[in-house]
VMD Tcl script that builds the backbone (N, CA, C; Angstrom):
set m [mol new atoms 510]
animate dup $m
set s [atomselect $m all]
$s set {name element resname resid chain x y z} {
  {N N UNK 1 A 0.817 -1.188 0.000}
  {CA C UNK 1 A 0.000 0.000 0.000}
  {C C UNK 1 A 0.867 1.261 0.000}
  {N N UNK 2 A 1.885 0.949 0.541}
  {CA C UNK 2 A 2.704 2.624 1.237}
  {C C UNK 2 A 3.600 2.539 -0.415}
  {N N UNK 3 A 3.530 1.431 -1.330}
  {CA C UNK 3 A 4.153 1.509 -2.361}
  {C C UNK 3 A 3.210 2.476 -3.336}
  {N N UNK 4 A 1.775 1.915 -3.425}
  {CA C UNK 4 A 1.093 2.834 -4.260}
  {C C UNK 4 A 0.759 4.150 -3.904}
  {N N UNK 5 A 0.695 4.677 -2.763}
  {CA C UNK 5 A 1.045 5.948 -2.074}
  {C C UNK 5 A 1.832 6.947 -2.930}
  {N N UNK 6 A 3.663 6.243 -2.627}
  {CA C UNK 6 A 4.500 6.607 -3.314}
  {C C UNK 6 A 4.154 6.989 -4.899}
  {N N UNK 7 A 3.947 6.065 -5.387}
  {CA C UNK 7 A 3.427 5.888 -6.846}
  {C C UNK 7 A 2.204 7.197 -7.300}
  {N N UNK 8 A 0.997 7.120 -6.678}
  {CA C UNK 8 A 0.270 7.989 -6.941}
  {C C UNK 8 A 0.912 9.689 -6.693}
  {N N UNK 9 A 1.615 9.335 -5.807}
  {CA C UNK 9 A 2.454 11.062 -5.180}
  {C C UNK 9 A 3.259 11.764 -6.724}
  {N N UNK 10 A 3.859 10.614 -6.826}
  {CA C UNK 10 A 5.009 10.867 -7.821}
  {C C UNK 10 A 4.475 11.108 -9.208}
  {N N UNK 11 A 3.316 10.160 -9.310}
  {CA C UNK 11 A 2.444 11.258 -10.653}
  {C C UNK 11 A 1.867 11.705 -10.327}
  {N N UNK 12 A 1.353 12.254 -9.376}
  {CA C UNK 12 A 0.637 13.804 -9.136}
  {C C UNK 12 A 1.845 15.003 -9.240}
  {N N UNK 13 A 2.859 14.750 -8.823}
  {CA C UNK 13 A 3.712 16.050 -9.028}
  {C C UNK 13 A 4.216 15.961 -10.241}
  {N N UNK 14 A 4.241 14.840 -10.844}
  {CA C UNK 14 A 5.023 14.876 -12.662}
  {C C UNK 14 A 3.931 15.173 -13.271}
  {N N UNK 15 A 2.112 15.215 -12.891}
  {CA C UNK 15 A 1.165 15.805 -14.247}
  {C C UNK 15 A 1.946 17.103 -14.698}
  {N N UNK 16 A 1.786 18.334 -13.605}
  {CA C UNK 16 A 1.749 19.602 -13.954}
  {C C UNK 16 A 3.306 19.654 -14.736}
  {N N UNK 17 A 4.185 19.075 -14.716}
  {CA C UNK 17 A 5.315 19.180 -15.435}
  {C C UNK 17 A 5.521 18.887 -16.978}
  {N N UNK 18 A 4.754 17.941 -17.114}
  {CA C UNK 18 A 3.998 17.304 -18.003}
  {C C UNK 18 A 3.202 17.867 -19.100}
  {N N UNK 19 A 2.391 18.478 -18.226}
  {CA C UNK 19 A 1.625 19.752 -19.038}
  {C C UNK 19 A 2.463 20.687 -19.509}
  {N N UNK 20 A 3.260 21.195 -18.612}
  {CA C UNK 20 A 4.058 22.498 -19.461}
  {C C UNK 20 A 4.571 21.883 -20.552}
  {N N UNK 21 A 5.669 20.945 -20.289}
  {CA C UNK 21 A 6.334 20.774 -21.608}
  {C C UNK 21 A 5.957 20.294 -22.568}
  {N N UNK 22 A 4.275 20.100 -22.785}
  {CA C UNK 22 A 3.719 19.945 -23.933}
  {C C UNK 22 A 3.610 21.292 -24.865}
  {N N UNK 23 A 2.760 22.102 -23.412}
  {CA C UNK 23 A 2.289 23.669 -23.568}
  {C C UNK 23 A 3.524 24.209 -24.321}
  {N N UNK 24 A 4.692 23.863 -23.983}
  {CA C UNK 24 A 6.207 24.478 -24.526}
  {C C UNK 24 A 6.174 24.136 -25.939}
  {N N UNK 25 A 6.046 23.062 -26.416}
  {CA C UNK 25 A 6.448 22.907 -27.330}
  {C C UNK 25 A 5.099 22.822 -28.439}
  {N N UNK 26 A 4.469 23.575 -27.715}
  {CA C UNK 26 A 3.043 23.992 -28.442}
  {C C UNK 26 A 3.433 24.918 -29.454}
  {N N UNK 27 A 4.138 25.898 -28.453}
  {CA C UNK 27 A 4.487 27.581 -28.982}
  {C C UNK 27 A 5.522 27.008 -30.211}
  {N N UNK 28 A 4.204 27.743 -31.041}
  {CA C UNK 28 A 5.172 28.215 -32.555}
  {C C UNK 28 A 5.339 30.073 -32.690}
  {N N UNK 29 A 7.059 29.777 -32.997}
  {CA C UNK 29 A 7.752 30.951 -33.467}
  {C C UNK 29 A 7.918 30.592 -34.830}
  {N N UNK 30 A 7.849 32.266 -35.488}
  {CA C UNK 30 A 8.395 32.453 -36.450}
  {C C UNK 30 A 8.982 33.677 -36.758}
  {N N UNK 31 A 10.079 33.871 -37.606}
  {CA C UNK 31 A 11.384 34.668 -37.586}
  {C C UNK 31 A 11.207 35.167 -39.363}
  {N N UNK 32 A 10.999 36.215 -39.546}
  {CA C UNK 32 A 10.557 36.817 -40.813}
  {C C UNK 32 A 11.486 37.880 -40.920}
  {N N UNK 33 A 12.421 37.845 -42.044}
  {CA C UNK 33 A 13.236 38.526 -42.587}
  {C C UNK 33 A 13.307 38.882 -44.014}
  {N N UNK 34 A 13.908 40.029 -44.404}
  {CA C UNK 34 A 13.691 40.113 -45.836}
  {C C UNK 34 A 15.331 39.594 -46.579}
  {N N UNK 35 A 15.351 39.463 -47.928}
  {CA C UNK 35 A 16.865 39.310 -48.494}
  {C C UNK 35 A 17.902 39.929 -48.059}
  {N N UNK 36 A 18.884 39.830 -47.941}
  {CA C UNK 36 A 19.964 41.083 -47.747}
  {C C UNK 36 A 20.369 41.785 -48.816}
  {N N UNK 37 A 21.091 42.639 -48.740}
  {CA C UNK 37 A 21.525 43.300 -50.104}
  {C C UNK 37 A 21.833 42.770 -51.281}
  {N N UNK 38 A 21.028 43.244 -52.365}
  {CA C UNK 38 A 21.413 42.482 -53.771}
  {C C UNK 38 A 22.120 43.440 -54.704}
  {N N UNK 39 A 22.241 42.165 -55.781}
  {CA C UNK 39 A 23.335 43.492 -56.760}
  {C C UNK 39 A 21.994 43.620 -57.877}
  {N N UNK 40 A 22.602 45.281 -57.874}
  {CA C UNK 40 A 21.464 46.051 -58.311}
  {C C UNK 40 A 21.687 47.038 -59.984}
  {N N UNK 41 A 23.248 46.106 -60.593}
  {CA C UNK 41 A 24.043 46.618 -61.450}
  {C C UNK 41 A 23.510 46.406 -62.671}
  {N N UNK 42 A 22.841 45.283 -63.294}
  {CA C UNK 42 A 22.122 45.245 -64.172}
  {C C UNK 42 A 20.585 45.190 -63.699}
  {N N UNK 43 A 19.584 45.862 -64.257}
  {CA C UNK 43 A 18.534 46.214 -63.926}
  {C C UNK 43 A 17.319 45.458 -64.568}
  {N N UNK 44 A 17.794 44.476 -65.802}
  {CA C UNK 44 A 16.776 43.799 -66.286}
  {C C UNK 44 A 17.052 42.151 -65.606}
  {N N UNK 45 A 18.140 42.047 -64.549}
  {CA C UNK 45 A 18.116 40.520 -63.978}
  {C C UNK 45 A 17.251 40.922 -62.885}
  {N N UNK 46 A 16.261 39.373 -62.958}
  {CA C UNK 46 A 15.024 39.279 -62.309}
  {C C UNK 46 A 15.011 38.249 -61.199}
  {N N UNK 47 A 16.523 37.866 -61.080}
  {CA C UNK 47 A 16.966 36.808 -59.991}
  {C C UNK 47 A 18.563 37.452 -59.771}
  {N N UNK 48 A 18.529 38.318 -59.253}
  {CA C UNK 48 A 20.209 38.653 -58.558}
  {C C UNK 48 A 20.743 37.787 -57.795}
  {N N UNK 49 A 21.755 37.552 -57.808}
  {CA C UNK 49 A 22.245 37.323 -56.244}
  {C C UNK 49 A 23.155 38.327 -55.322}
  {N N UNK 50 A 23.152 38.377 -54.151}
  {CA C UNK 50 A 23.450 38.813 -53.109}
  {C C UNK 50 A 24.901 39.499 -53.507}
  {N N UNK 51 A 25.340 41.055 -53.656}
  {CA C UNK 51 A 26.484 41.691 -53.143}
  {C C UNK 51 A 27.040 40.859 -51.637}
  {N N UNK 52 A 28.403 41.514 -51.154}
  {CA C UNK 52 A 29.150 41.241 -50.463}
  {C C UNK 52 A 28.760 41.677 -49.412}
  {N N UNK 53 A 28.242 42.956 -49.600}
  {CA C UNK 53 A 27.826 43.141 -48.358}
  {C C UNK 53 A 26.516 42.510 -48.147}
  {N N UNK 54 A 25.959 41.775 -49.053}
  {CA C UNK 54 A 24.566 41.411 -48.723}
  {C C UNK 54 A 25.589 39.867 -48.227}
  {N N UNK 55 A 26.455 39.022 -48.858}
  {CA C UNK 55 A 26.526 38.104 -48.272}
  {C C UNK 55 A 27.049 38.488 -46.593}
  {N N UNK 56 A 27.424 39.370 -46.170}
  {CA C UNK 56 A 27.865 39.476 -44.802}
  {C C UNK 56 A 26.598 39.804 -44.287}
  {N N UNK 57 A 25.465 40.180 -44.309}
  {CA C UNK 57 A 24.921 40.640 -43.606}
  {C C UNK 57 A 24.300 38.941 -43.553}
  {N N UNK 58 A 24.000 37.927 -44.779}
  {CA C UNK 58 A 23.456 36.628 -44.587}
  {C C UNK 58 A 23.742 36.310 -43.234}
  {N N UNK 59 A 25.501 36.158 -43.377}
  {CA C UNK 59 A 25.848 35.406 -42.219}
  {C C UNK 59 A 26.287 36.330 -40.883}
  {N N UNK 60 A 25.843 37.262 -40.918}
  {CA C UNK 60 A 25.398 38.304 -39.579}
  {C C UNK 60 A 24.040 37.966 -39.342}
  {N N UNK 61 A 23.226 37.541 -39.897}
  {CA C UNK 61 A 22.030 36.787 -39.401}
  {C C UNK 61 A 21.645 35.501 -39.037}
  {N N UNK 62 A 22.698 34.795 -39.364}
  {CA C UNK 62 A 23.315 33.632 -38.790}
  {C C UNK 62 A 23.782 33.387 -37.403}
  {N N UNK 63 A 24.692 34.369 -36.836}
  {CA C UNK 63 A 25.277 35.095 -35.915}
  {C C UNK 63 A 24.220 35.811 -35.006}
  {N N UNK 64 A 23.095 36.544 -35.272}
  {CA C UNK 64 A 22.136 37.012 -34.422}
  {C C UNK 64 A 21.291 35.796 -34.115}
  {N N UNK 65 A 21.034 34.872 -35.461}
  {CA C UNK 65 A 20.188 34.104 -34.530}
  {C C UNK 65 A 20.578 32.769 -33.926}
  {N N UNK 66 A 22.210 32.735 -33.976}
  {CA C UNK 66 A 22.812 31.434 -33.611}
  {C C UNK 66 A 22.616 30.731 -31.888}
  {N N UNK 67 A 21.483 31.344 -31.592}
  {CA C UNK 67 A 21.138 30.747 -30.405}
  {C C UNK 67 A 19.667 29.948 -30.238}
  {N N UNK 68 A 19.448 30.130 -31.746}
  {CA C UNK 68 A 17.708 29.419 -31.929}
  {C C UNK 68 A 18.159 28.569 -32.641}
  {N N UNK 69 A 17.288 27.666 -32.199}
  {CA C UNK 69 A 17.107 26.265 -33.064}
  {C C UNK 69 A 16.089 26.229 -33.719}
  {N N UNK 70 A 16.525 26.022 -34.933}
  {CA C UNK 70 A 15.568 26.521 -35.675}
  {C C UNK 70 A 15.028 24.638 -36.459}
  {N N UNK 71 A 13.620 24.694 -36.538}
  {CA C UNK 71 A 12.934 23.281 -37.085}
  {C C UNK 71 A 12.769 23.295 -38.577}
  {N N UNK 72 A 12.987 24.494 -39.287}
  {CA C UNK 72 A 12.746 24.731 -40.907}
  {C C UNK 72 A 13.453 26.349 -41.341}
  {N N UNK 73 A 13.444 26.195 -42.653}
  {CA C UNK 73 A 13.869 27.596 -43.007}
  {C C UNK 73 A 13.129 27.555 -44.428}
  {N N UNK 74 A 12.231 28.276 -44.382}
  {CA C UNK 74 A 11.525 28.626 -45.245}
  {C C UNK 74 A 12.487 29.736 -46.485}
  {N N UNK 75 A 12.561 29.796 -47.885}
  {CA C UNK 75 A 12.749 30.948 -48.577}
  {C C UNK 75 A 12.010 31.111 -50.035}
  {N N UNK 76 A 11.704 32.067 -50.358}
  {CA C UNK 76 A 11.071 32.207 -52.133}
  {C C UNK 76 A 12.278 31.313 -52.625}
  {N N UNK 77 A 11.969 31.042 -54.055}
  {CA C UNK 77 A 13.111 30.560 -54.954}
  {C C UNK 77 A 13.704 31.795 -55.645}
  {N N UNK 78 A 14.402 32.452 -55.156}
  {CA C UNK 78 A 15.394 33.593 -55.681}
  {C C UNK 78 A 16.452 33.038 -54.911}
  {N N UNK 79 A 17.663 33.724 -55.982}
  {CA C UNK 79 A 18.800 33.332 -55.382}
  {C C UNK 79 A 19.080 34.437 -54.214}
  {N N UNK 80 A 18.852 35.749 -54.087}
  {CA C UNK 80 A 19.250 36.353 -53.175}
  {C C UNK 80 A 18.172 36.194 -51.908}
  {N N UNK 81 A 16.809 35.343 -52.203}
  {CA C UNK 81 A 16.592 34.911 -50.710}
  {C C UNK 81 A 17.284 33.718 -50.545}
  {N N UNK 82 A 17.715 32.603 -50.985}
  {CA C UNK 82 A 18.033 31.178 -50.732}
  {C C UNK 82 A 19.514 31.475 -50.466}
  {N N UNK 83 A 20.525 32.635 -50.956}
  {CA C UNK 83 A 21.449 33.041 -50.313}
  {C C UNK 83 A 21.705 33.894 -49.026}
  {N N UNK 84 A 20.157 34.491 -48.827}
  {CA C UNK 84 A 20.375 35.073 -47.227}
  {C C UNK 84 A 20.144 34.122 -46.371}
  {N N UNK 85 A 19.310 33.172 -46.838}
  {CA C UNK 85 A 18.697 32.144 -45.503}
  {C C UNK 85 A 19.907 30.791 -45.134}
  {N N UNK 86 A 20.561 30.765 -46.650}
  {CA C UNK 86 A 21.826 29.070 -46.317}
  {C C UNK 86 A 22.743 29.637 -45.222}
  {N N UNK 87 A 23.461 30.363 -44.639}
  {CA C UNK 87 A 24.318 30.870 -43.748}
  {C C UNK 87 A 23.424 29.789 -42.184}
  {N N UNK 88 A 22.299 30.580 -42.148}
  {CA C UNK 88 A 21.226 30.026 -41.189}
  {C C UNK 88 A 20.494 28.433 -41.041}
  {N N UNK 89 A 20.389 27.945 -42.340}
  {CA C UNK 89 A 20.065 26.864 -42.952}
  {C C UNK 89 A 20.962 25.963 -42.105}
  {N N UNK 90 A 22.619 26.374 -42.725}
  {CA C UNK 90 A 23.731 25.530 -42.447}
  {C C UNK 90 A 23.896 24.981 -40.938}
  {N N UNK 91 A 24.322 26.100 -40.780}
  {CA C UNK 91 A 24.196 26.183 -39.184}
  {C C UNK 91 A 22.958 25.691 -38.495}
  {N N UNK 92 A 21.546 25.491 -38.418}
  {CA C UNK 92 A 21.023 24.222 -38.068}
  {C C UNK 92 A 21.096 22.977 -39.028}
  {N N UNK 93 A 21.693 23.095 -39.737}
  {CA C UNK 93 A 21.719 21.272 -40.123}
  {C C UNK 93 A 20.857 21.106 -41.499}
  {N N UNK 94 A 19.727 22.040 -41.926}
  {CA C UNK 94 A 18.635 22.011 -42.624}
  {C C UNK 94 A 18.647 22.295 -43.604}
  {N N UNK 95 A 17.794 21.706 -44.722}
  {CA C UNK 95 A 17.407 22.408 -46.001}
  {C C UNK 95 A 16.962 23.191 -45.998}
  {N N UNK 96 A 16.795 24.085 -47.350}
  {CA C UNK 96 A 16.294 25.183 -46.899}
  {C C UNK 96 A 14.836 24.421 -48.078}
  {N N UNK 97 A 13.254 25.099 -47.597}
  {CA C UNK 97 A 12.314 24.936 -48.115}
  {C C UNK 97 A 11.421 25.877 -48.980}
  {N N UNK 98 A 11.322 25.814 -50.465}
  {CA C UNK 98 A 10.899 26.951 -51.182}
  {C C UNK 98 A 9.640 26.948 -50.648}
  {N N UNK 99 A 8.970 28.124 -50.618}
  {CA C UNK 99 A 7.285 28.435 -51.084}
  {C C UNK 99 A 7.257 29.654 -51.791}
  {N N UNK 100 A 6.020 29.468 -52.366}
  {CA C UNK 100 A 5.716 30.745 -53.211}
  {C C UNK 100 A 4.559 31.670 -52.433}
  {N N UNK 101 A 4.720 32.387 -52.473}
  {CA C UNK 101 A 4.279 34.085 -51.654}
  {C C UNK 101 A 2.831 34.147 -52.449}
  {N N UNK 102 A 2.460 34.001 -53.804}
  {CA C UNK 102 A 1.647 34.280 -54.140}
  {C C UNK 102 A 0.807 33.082 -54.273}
  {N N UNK 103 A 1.522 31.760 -53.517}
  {CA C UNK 103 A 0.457 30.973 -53.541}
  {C C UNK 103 A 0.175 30.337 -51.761}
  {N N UNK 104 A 0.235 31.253 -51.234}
  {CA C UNK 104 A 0.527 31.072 -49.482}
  {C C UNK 104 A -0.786 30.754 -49.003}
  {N N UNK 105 A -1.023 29.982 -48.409}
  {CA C UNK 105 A -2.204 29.367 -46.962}
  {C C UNK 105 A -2.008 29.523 -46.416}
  {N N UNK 106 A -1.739 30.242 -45.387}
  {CA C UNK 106 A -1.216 30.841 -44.177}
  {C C UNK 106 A -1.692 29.970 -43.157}
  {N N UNK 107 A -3.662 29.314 -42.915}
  {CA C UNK 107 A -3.700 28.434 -42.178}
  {C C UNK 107 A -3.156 27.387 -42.368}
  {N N UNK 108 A -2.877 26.582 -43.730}
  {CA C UNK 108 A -1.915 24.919 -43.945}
  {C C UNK 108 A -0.511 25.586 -43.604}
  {N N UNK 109 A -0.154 26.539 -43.847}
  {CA C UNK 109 A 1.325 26.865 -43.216}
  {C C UNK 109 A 1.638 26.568 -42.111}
  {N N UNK 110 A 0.503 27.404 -41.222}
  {CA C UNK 110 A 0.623 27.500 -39.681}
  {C C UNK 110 A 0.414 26.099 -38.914}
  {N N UNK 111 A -0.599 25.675 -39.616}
  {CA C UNK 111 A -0.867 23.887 -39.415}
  {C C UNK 111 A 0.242 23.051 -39.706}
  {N N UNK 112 A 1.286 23.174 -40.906}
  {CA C UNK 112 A 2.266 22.102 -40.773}
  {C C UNK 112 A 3.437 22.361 -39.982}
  {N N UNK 113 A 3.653 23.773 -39.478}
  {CA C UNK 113 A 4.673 24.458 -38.728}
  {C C UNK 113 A 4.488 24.508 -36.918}
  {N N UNK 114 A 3.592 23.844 -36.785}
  {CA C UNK 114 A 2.933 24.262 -35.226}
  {C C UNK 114 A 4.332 23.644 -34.819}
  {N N UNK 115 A 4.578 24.473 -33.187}
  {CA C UNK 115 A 4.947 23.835 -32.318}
  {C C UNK 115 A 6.223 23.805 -32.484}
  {N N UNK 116 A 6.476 24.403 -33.714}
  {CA C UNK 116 A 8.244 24.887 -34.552}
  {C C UNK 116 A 8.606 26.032 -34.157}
  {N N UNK 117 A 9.762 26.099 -34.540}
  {CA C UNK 117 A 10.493 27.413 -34.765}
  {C C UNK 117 A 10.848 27.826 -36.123}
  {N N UNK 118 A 10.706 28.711 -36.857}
  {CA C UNK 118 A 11.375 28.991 -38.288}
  {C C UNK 118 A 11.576 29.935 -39.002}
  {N N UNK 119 A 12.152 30.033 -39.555}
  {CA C UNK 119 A 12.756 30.985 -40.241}
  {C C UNK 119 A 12.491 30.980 -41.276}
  {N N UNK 120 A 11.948 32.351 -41.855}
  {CA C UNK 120 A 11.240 32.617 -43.286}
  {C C UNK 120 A 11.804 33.929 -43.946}
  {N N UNK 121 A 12.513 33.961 -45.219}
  {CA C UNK 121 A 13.530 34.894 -45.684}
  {C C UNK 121 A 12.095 34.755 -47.405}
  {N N UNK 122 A 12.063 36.878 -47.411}
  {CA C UNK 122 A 11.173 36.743 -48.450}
  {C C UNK 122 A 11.673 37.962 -48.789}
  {N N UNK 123 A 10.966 39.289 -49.072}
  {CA C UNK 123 A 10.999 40.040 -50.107}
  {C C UNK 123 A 10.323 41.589 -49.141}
  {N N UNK 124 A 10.636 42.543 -49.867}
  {CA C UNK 124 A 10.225 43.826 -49.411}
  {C C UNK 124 A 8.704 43.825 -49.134}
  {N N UNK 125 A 7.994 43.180 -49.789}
  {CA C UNK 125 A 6.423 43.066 -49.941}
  {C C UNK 125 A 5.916 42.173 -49.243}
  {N N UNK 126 A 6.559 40.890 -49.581}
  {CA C UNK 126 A 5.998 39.634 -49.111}
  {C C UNK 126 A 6.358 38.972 -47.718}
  {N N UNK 127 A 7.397 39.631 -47.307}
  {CA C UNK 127 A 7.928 39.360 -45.742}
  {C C UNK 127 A 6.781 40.063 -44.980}
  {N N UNK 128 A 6.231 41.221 -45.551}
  {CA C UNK 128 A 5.369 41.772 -44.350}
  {C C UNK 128 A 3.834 41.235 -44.546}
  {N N UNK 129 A 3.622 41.170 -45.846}
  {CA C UNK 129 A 2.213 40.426 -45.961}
  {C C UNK 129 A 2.351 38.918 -45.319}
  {N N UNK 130 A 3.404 37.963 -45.204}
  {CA C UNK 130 A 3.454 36.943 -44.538}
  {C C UNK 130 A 2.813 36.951 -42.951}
  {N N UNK 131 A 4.073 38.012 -42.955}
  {CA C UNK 131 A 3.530 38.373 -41.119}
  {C C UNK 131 A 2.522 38.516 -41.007}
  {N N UNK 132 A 1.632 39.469 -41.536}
  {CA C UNK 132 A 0.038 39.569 -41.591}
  {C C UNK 132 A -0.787 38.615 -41.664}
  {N N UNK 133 A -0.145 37.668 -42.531}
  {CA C UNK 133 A -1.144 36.466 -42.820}
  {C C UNK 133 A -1.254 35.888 -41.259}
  {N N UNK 134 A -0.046 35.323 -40.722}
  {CA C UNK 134 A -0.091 34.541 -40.025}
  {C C UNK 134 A -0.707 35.050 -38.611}
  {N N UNK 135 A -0.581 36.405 -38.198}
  {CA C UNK 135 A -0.932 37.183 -37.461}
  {C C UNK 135 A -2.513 37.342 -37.699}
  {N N UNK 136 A -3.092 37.647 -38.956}
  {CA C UNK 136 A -4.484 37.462 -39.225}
  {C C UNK 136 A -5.361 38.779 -39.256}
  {N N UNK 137 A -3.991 39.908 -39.274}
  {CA C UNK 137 A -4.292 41.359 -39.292}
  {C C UNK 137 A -3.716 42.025 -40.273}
  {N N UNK 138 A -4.038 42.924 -40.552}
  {CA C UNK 138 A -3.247 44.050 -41.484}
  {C C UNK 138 A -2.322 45.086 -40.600}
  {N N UNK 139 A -1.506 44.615 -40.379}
  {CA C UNK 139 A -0.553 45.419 -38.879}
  {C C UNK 139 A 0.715 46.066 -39.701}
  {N N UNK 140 A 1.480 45.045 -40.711}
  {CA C UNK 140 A 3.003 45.592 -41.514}
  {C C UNK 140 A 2.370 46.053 -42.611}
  {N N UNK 141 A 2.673 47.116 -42.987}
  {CA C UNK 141 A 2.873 47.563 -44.147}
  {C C UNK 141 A 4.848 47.146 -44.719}
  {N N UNK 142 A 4.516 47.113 -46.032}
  {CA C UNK 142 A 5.740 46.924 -46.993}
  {C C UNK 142 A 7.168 47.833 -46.333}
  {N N UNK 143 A 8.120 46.924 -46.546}
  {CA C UNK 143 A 9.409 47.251 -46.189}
  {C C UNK 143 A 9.980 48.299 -47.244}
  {N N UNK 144 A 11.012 49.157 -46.788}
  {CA C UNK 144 A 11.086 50.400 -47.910}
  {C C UNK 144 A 12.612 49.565 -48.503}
  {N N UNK 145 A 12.647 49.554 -49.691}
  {CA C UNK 145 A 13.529 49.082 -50.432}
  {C C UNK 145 A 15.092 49.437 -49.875}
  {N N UNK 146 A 15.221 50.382 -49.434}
  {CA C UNK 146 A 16.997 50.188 -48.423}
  {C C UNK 146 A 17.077 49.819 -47.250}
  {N N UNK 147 A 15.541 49.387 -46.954}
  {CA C UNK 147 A 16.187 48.395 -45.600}
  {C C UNK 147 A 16.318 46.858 -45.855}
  {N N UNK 148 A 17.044 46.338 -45.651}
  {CA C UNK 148 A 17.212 45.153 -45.297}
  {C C UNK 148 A 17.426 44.562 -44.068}
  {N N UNK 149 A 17.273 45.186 -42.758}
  {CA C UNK 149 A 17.152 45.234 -41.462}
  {C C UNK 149 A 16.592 44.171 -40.323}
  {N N UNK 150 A 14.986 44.437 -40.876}
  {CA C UNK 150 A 13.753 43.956 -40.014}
  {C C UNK 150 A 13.931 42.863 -39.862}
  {N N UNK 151 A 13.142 42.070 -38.663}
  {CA C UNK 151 A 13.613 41.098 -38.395}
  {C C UNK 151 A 12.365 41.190 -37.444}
  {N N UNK 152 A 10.710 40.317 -38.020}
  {CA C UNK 152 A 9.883 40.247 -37.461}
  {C C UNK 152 A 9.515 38.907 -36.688}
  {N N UNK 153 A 9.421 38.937 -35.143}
  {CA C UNK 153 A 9.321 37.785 -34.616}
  {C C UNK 153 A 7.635 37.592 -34.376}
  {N N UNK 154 A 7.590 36.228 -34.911}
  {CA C UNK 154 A 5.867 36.723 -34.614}
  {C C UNK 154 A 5.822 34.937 -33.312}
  {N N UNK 155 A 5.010 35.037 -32.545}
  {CA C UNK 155 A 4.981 33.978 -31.733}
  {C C UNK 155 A 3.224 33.201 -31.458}
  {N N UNK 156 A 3.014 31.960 -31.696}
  {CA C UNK 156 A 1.832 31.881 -31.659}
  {C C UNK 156 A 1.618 30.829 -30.424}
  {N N UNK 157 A 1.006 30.914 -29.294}
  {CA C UNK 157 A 1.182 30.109 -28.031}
  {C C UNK 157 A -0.234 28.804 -28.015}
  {N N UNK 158 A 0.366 27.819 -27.461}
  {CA C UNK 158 A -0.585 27.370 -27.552}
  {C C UNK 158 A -1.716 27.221 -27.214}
  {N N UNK 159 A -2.588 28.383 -26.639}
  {CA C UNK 159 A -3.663 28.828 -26.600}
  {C C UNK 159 A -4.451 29.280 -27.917}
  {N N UNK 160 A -2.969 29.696 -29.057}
  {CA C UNK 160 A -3.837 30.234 -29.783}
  {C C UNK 160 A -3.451 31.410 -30.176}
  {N N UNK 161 A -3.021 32.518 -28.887}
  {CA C UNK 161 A -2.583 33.592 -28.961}
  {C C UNK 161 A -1.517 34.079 -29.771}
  {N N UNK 162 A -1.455 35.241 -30.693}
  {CA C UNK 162 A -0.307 35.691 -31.353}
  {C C UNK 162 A 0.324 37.012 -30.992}
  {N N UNK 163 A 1.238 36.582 -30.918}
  {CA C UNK 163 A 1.969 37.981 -30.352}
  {C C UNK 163 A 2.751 38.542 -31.512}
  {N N UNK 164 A 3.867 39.528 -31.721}
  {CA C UNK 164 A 4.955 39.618 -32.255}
  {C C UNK 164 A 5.553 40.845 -32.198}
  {N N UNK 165 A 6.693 41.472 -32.281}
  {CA C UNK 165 A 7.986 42.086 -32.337}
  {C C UNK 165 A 8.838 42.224 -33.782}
  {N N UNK 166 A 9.127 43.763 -33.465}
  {CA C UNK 166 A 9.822 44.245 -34.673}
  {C C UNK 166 A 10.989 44.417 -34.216}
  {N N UNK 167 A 11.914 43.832 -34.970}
  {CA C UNK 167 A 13.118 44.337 -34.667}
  {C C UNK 167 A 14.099 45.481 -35.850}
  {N N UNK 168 A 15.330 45.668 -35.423}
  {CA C UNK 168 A 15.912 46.763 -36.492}
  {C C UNK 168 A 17.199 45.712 -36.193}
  {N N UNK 169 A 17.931 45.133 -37.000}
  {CA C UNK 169 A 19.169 44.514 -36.781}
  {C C UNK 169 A 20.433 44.857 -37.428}
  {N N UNK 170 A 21.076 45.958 -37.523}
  {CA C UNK 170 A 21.940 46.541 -38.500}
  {C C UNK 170 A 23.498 46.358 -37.989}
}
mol reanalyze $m
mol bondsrecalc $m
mol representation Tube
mol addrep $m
């Protein structure tokens, strides 16, 4: 008897522990950034890739977020997003995963991403309409073409709740 005592004690204090670290790994983050600097020398290429200083700033975002673990890395198929996001990619271990902006579900997004962390590298336009989507508001307006900066954290808990944060990362 004084055994099942023990027994019942010991999962009564491991439920509530239990619970959180489900609740934990409920919370989906996501990390919304735009390309870094592209080369802007010929004006009729419709896929640049990344200047030097755009590749340093890649892997300066590598470096800011080298403390997240990240579960995916989302990017358009351009080379100067799939070159800002591989720095980040690498460094967790991951492929990087195309989608297209103009063909986005924001709820099947949010549905195959729950409970993740990730990182999504898009475009002056489409980085902030993302955020919106997933957020479910009209809150960002469009990024102004010389920043390459922002760095929108949006967080969705598992209640449901969405939060998120702008950052300036220069």
């Amino acid at each position: 008897m004084r055994h099942l005592i023990i027994l019942i004690f010991t999962f009564l204090f491991a439920l509530p522990t239990f619970s959180q670290d489900e609740s934990a790994s409920e919370t989906t983050t996501y990390y919304f950034i735009r390309h870094a600097e592209k080369n802007r020398s010929d004006a009729n290429d419709r896929n640049p890739h990344l200047l030097q200083k755009g590749n340093l700033r890649a892997a300066k975002w590598s470096f800011v977020l080298e403390h997240v673990k990240f579960d995916a890395v989302y990017s358009t198929d351009y080379n100067r997003t799939k070159e800002t996001a591989q720095p980040t990619a690498e460094r967790n271990g991951l492929d990087i995963t195309i989608y297209d902006p103009r063909q986005l579900n924001s709820e099947a997004f949010i549905a195959n991403t729950k409970g993740k962390t990730v990182l999504v590298v898009g475009h002056s336009n489409t980085t902030p309409m993302f955020v919106n989507a997933v957020l479910g508001v009209k809150k960002h307006a469009n990024i102004d073409d010389s920043n390459n900066a922002n760095l929108y954290i949006v967080t969705i808990a598992a209640s449901g709740e969405k939060s998120d944060t702008v950052l300036v990362v220069d």
